[in-house]
PAZA-63360 format. One record per residue (C-alpha): residue in one letter; y, z, x negated. Coordinates in steps of 0.2 Angstrom, whole numbers, plus 2048, in hexadecimal, padded with zeros to 3 digits. Each point is the difference from the previous one (the first is absolute). Example, Ala and Ser with C-alpha at 12.3 -4.5 7.8 and 13.67 -1.06 7.14 Angstrom:
REM residues 2
A7EA8277C2S8117FD7FA
This chain:
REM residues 832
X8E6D57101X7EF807808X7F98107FFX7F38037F1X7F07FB803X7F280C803X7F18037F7X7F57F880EX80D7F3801X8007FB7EEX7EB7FE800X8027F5810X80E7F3800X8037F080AX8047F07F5X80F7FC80BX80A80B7F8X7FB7FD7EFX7F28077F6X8028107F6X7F97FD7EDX80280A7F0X8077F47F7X80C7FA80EX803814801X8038027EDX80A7F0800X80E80680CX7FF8107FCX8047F97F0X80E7F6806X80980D80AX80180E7F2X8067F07F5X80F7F980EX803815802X8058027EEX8087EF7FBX8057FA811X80880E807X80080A7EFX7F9812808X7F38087FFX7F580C80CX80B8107FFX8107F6807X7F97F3809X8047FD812X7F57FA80EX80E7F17FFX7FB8017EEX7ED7FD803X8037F480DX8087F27F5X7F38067F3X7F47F880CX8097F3806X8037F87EDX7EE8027FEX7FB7F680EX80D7F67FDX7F77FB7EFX7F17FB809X80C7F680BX80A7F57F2X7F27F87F7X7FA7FA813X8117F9804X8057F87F2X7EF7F7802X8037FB811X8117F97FBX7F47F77F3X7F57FA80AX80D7F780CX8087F97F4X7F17F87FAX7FA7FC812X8137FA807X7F9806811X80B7FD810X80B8107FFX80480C80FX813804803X80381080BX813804803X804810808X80E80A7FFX7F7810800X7EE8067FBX7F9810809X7FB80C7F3X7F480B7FDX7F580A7F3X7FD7F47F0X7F380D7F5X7F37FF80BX8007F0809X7FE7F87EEX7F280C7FBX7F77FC80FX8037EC7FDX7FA8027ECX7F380B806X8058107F6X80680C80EX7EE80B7FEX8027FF7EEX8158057FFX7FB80D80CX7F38077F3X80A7FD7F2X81080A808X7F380D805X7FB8027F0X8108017F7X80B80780CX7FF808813X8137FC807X8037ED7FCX8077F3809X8087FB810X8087F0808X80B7F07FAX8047ED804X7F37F3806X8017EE809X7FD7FB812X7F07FD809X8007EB7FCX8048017ECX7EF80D801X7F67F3809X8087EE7F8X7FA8097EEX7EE806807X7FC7F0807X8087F67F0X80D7F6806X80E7FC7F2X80E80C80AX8108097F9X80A80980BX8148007FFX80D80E807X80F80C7FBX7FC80C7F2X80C80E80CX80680C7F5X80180C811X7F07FB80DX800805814X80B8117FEX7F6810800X801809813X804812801X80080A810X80D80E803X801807810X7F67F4807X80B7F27FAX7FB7F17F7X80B8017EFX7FF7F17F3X7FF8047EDX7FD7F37F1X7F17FB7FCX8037FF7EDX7ED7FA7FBX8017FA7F0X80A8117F9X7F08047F4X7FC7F07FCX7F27F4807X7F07FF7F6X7FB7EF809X80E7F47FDX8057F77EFX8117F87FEX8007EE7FBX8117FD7FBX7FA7EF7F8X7FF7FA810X812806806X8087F180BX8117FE805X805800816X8117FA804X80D80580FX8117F9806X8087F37F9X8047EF808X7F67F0802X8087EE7F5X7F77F2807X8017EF7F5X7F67EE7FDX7F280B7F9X7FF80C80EX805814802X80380C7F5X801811804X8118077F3X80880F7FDX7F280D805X7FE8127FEX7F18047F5X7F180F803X7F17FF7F3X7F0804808X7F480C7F3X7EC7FF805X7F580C801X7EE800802X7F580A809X7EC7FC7FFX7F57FC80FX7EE8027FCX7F47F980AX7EF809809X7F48007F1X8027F07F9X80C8017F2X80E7F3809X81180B7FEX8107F7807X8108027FEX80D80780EX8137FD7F6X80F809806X8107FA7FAX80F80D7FCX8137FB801X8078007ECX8127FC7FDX8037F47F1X8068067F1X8107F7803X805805812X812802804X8038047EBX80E7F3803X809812804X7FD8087F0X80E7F17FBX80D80A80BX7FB8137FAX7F380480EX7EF8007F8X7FA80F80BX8037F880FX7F77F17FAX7F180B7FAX80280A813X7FF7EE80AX7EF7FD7FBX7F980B80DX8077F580CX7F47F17F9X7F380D7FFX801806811X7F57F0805X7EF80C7FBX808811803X7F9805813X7F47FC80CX8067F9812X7F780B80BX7F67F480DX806805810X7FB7F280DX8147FE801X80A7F27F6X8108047F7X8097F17F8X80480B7F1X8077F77EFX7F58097F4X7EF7FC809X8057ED7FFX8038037EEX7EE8087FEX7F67F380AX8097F27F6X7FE80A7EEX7EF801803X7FC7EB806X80B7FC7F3X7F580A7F1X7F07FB808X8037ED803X8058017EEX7F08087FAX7F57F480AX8087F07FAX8028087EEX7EC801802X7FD7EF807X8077F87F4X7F88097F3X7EF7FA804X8067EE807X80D7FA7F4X7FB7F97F0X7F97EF805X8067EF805X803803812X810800805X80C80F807X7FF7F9812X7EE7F97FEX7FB8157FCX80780880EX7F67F680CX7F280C7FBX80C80F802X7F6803812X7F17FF7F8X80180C7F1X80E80C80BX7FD80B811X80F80B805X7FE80A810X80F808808X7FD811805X80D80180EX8107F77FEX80980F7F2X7FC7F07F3X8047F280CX80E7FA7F5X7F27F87F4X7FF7F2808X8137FA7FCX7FC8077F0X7F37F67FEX8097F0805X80D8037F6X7F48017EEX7FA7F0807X80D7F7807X80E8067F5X7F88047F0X7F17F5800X8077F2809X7F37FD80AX8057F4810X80280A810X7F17FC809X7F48017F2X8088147FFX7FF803811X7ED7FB800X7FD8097F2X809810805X7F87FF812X7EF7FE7F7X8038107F5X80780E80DX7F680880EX80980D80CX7F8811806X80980680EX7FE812803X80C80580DX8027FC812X80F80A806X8107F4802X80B80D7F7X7F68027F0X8047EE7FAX8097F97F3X80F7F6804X80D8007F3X8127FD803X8057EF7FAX80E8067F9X7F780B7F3X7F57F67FAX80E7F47FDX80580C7F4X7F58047F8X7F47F17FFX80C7F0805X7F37F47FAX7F0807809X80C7FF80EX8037EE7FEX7EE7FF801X7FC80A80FX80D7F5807X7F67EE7FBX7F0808802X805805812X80A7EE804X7EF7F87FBX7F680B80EX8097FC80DX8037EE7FDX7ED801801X80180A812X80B7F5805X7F67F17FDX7F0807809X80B809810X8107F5803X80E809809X7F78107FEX80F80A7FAX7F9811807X7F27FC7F4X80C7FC7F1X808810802X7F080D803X7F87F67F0X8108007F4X7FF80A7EEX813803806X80480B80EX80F7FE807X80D80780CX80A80F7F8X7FA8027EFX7F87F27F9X7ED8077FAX7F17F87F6X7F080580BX7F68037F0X7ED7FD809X8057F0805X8037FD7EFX7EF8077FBX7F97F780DX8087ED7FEX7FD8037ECX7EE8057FEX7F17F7807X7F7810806X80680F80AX7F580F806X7FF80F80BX7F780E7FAX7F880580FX7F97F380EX80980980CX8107FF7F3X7FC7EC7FEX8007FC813X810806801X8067F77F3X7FA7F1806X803801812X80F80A801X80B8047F0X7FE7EE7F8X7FB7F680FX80A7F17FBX7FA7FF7F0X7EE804805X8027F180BX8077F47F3X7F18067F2X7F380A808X7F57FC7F3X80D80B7F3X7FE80E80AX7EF80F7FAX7FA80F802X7FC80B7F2X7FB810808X8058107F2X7F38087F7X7FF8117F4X7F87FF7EEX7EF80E804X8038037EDX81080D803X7FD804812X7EF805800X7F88027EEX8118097FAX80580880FX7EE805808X7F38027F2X7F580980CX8017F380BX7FB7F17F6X7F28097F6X7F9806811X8007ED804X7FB7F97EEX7EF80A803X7FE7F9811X8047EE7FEX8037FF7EDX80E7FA7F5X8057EF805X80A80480FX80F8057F5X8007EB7F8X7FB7FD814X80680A80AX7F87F6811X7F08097F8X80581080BX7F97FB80FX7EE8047F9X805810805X7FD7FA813X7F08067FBX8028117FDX80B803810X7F2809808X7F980A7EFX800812801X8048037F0X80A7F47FAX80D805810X8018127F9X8047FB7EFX8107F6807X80580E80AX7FE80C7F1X8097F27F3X81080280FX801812802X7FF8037EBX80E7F4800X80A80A80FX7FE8107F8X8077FA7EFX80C7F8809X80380F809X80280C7F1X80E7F07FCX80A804810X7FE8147FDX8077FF7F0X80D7F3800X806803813X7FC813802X7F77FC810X7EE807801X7F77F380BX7EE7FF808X7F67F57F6X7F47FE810X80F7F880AX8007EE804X80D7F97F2X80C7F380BX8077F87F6X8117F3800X8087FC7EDX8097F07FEX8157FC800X80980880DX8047F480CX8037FF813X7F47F0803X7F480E7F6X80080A810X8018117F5X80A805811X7F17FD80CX7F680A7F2X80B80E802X802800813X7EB804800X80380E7F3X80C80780CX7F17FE80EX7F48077FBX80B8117FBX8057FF813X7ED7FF804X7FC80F7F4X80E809807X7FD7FD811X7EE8077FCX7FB8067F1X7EF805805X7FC7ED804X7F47F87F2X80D7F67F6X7F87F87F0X80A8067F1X8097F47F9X80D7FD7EFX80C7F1805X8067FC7EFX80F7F2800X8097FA7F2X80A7F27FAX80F7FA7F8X8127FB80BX80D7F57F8X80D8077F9X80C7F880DX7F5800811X80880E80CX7F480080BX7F07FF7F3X8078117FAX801807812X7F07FE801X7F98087F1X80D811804X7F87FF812X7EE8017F9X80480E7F3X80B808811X7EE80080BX7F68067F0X8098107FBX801802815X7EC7FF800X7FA8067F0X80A811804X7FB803811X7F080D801X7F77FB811X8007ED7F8X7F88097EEX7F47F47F7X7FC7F580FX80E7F77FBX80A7FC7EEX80D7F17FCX8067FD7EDX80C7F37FCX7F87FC7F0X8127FF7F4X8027F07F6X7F17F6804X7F87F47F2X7F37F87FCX7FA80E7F4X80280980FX7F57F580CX7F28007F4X7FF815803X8027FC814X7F77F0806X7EF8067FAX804812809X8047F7811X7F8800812X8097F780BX80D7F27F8X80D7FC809X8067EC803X80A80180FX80F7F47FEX8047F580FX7F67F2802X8077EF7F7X80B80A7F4X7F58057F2X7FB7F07F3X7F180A7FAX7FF80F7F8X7F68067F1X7FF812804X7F47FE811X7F57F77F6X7FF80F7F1X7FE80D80CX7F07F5807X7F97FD7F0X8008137FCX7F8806812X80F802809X7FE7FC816X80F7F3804X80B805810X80B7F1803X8097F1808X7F97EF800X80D7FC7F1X7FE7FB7F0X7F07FF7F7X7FA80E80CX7FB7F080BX7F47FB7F2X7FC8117FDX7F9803811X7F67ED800X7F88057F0X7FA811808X8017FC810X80E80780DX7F480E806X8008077EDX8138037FFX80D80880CX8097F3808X80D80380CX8107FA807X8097EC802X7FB7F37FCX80C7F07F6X7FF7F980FX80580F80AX80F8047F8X8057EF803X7FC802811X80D80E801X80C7F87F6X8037F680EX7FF80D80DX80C80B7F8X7FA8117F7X80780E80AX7FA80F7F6X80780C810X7F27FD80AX7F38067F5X80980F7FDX803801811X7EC7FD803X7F980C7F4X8038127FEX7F98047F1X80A7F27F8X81080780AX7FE8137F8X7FC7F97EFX8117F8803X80A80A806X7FA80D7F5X8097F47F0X80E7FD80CX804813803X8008067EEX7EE809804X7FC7F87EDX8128037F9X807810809X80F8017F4X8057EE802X7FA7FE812X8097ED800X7F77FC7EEX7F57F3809X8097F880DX8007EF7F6X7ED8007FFX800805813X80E7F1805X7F67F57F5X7F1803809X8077FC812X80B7F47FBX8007F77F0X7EB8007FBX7FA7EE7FEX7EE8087FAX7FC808811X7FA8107FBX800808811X7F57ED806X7F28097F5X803811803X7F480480CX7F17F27FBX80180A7EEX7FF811808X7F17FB80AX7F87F77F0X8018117F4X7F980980EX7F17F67FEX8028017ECX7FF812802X7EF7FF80BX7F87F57F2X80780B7F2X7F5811807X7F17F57FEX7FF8007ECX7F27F3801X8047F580CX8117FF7F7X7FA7FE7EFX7F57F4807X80F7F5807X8058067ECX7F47F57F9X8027F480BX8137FC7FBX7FC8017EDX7EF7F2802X80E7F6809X80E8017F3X7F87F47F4X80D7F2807X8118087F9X7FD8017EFX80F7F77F6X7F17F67F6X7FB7F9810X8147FB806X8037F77EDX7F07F9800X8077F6812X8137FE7F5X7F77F87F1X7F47F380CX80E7FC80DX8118027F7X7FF8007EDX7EF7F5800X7F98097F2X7EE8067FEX7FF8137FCX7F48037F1X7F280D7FCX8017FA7EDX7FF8127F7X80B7FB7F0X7FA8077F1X80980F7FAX8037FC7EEX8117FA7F9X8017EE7F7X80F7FB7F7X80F80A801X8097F9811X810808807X7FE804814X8087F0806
């Protein structure tokens, strides 16, 4: 948690953050010495700083639970349209605080922990950016995923190498989440498919019990907390005990793990599909829990009249919004056909309306490799019904193609749910896409492509399915949490509001020019490099200059990332200062970090190249403080709340066309970073919302690469052309970074020349030239915190409340609601 507050601190405080009372103070102090004895059963002399940390996090959690049991009240009493979101993974992050600051008790915990103890408190679980926003703007939402038992593995490096360890999150317990074994719900495998007069039944099945649990969401201030449920794989009681008949209980008892493997680990996201059995398993275990839950609470508030069963569901759309977050929990919409059709017996058509009606599709991916397309084969055995289904469903689509483009057999083939030639696949975004009434992009860049490229047929067919819903970030964690300096600084200038509204940061246009106002955000930024750097010193054992430009490039290690173009520069400019180390040369600290998949070679090349350079420049004396790089180990989002606020320079720099979006660019901008970057992404909007002149642009264009394409990318000649680009090169070729291993990175060298669809040597040269210029700007501290201010008054646009607020009007036609429901608890209510 945040430092104690100071005596000046606690006589002024900003309302943002909560106000600091004594009886709030006496309250939660009150609280935490209760939850320390009888919670945890410690007291002072034995405690731990883990110890005081759930001691907190149980006494927030009281101020929580009366406010979420309400909620739950109030929209059972209201029957609202509810908000589905179904993703197979939720980033997280710190929990503690980020509910403190959304009940307004950060300033009052901090006082509280002041007074009672010095050493409390550190990190543990929270939801994504959208479940922050839906529950601030009080939109009826719940949240659904995998309750992983092991999250994305912890990263370690050893000799420069990236080395995987489990992430085993949940080993002290999570204060957060309650189990609702109540609502535990059975999902079904295998087995084989007996069709009769009555229609199919799906027979013989292999049975996993999915186990809730709960996590709240509050809400900015206004008492709304939702619900984000994660479901965890159980076994049932009588799994494979037909054995104990024969003598071998133990093995019975030991085969559960295989049914409860479904929750056990995390697939690492790493832009490269694998058709792997156990993934299958998850993304159906957890469509097949939720579907459940969704329809178990429909009923609840529909059934009970006159109307018919059929006569209900026709208000299913209406009541019912499920987005899709990519195409992990595709398999929903069988699912979801098969309640209707099999179970409901609902008539095809009036299913397929329904179902279409209900799903909309987020697609967050561009690269052909990353995705889905499951063997046909598999899902036959696993699922044979929802095959069966798939099947129909995609008989029906092209009987519908074929009717509008006769002898158009090209077309049938490219718009097929079933690929075929060799194996036999099911392209899960044209399911996603024939089965919702909504798909988006999350950047307009991302959605152009999409339409005009990746999903040109179906684009043509329904161009009114087809949105863009450009991603945002909730300014609750990634400004008030993260940057406290920052957003109180602000709140003086423009007042409160902006954190409800976040468009209200471009009143600071007007202080662009003020004198006073451009000191202060220079002095917030260096406080927050020097703590940062004091970080580095102690964790990494490198002493950096906290005066240097911070350059800064975190995000997953991937080669459309262009961490390999990052690096070639690194090894430029120590040529430059070696070459002549009296030359000015403004000091900078590249810090790169970034997780690889567990499985992608060339990812972890990569990273064992950039530690290679690091120990080559960080050791040599003539290079000394001018210039440091740290490969920050295991990076989080714990993590990126220390470094984004620290940050000069951000680094966007993926090849035009290949990045959906990206969140991070847009966190580094809120928190007063300068953008260098391609036109990619949401950096396009980034630059028309600051204007082009107010971020560092280089390199191709979409329409550039394409152009290329076509000519045929011959990296040779550039290295050919540019001899700063040909030392850096060679330098990596002849074991100058790895003289014990000279060959270590011939594959990232042949890669390079021959194999490199991203076209890092293309952008070589532009980005050289364009951190030149960032380094000119950068020994100006006022015209650069000028351009500062600029970025943050132009960041108002990607906040998350502003991207659900365009969901809920265009996709889930819901209204979002400023109602503040009142606190206090009415009859006794379970959270539904």
């Amino acid at each position: 948690m945040s430092r104690p507050l100071s005596d000046q601190e606690r006589r002024k405080q900003i309302s943002i953050r909560g106000i600091v009372g004594a009886e709030n103070v006496a309250e939660l102090k009150r609280g935490f010495n209760r939850h320390l004895h009888f919670t945890l059963v410690k007291d002072r002399n034995v405690a731990t700083p883990r110890d005081y940390f759930f001691a907190l996090a149980h006494t927030v959690r009281d101020h929580l639970v009366g406010r979420w049991i309400r909620t739950q009240q109030h929209y059972y009493e209201r029957d609202p349209k509810r908000i589905y979101y179904l993703s197979l993974e939720f980033y997280m992050g710190r929990t503690l605080q980020n509910t403190m600051i959304n009940l307004g008790l950060q300033n009052a915990c901090d006082e509280a922990v002041y007074q009672v103890s010095a050493g409390a408190a550190t990190s543990l679980a929270s939801a994504a950016c959208f479940l922050d926003s839906m529950a601030t703007l009080g939109l009826a939402a719940y949240g659904y995923g995998i309750r992983y038992e092991y999250g994305i593995f912890n990263q370690k490096i050893r000799d420069g190498w990236q080395v995987e360890e489990a992430d085993d999150w949940l080993r002290h317990g999570n204060p957060w989440e309650k189990a609702r074994p109540e609502y535990m719900l059975p999902v079904h495998f295998y087995g084989r498919v007996e069709h009769s007069g009555t229609g199919a039944k799906w027979v013989d099945t292999q049975v996993v019990l999915a186990l809730p649990y709960d996590t709240p969401v509050p809400g900015y201030m206004n008492n709304t907390v939702n619900t984000m449920r994660l479901w965890s794989a159980r076994a049932p009681n009588d799994f494979n005990l037909r054995d104990f008949n024969v003598g071998d209980y133990i093995q019975a008892v030991l085969d559960r793990n295989l049914a409860e493997n479904i929750s056990r680990v995390l697939y690492p996201n790493d832009n490269f599909f694998e058709g792997k059995e156990l993934r299958l398993k998850q993304e159906y275990f957890v469509v097949a829990a939720t579907l459940q839950d969704i329809l178990r609470r429909f009923k609840a508030s529909k059934f009970g009249g006159t109307d018919s069963v059929r006569t209900v569901f026709d208000s299913f759309p209406d009541q019912v919004a499920i987005q899709l977050n990519d195409t992990h929990p595709a398999m929903a919409i069988p699912e979801l056909m098969r309640i209707f059709v099999d179970i409901e017996k609902l008539p095809w058509n009036k299913a397929w309306d329904i179902t279409k009606r209900t799903f909309a599709y987020t697609n967050h991916t561009v690269l052909p490799e990353a995705l889905e397309r499951w063997p046909v084969d598999l899902v036959e055995k696993l699922l044979p019904r929802h095959l069966q289904i798939i099947y129909e469903i995609n008989q029906r689509h092209l009987d519908h193609i074929a009717s509008l483009f006769p002898a158009d057999v090209d077309r049938l083939r490219r718009m097929s749910l079933i690929e075929e030639g060799g194996t036999k696949r099911i392209n899960m975004a044209h399911l996603c896409i024939v089965g919702s009434h909504a798909v988006n992009g999350v950047a307009k860049i991302h959605s152009e492509i999409v339409r005009t490229q990746v999903f040109q047929d179906f684009a043509e067919l329904e161009p009114e399915k087809f949105q863009n819903k450009t991603n945002g970030i909730t300014p609750r964690r990634w400004l008030l949490l993260c940057n406290p300096g920052l957003a109180e600084l602000i709140a003086e200038k423009i007042g409160e509001d902006y954190v409800r509204d976040l468009s209200q940061l471009a009143k600071l246009h007007d202080f662009v020019d003020d004198d006073l106002f451009i000191r202060e955000v220079a002095k917030v930024k260096q406080e927050n490099k020097v703590k940062f750097a004091l970080y580095l010193e102690k964790e990494y054992k490198v002493k950096i200059n906290p005066s240097s430009m911070f350059d800064v490039h975190v995000k997953r290690i991937h080669e459309y990332k262009r961490q390999l173009m990052n690096c070639l520069h690194i090894i430029t400019m120590y040529n430059r200062i070696k070459r002549d180390p009296t030359k000015l040369f403004v000091p900078r600290t590249v810090i790169i970090g970034g997780k690889a998949a567990p499985g992608y070679h060339m990812a972890k090349m990569i990273i064992k190249l950039i530690n290679a350079v690091a120990q080559v420049v960080n050791n040599d004396p003539v290079v000394g403080s001018k210039l440091k790089v740290i490969f920050l180990e295991n990076y989080r989002v714990s993590l990126a709340e220390k470094v984004i606020p620290a940050t000069d320079l951000s680094e966007q720099i993926s090849t035009a066309g290949t990045e959906a979006s990206g969140t991070g660019n847009m966190k580094f901008m809120l928190n007063g970073a300068l953008t260098i970057g391609t036109m990619d992404g949401a950096n396009v909007e980034m630059a028309e919302e600051a204007g082009e002149e107010n971020l560092f642009i280089f390199g191709m264009r979409v329409e550039d690469v394409a152009e290329l394409d076509r000519e045929g990318y011959d990296a040779q000649q550039y290295y050919d052309r540019l001899p700063e680009l040909k030392q850096a090169v060679d330098q990596i070729k002849s074991g100058f970074f790895s003289s014990n291993e000279p060959d270590l990175f011939k594959d990232v060298v042949n890669m390079l020349f021959h194999h490199d669809r991203f076209k890092v040597f293309a952008d070589y040269e532009a980005y050289v030239k364009c951190q030149e210029k960032v380094s000119e700007l950068y020994l100006n501290s006022k015209a650069w915190t000028k351009m500062v201010i600029r970025n943050i008054a132009a960041a108002g646009k990607f906040s998350s409340d502003r991207t659900i607020k365009e969901y809920a009007r265009d996709i889930w036609h819901v209204e979002p609601s400023d109602l503040k429901i009142p606190p206090e608890t009415v009859l006794p209510c379970c959270l539904r």
